[in-house]
C-alpha positions as CSV (number, residue, x, y, z in Angstrom):
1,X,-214.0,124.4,49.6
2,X,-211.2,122.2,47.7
3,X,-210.7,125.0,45.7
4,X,-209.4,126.3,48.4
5,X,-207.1,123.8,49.7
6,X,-205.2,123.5,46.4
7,X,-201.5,123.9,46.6
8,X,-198.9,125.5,43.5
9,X,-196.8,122.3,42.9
10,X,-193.2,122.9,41.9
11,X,-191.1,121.4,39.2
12,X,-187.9,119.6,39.6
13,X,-184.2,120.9,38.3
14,X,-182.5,118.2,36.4
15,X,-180.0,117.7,39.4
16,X,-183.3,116.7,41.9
17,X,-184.5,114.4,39.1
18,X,-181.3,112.6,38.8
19,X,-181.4,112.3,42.7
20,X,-184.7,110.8,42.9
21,X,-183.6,108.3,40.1
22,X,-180.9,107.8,42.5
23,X,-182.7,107.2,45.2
24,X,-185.2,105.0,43.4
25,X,-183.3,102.9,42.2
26,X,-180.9,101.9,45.4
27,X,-184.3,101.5,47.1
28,X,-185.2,99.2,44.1
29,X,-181.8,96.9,44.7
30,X,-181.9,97.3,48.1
31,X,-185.6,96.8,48.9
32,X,-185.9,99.7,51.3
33,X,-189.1,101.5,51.6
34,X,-190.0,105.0,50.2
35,X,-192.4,107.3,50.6
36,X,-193.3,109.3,47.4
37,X,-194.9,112.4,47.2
38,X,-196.8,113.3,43.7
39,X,-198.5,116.3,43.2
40,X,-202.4,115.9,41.3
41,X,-205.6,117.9,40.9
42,X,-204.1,120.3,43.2
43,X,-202.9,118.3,46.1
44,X,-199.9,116.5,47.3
45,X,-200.6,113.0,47.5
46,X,-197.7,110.6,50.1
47,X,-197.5,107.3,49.4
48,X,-195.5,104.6,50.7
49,X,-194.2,101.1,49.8
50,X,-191.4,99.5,48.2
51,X,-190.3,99.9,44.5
52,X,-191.0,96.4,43.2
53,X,-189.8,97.2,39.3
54,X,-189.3,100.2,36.9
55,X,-191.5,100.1,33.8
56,X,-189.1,102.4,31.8
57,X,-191.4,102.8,28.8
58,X,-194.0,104.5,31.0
59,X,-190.6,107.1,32.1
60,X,-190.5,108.9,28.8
């Protein structure tokens, strides 16, 4: 049954990644809330909340 509900995620062009770093990052300085959406174990997952810090080590 999940099997069947799984969805093809897409990836990101570098221009769309440099737009969510963008996007991230004012709503980091300017404490606005965001809603995320991640793709895992064949589902799109939508969370939302405020960016509170950016643990760049964890971005590479």
């Amino acid at each position: 049954m999940n099997k069947q509900l799984e969805v093809v995620h897409s990836l990101l062009t570098e221009e769309q990644m440099e737009q969510v770093n963008f996007s991230l990052i004012e709503a980091l300085h300017m404490n606005k809330q965001v809603h995320l959406m991640c793709y895992k174990q064949g589902q799109y997952i939508i969370e939302t909340g405020f960016i509170q810090f950016v643990d760049y080590l964890q971005c590479v």
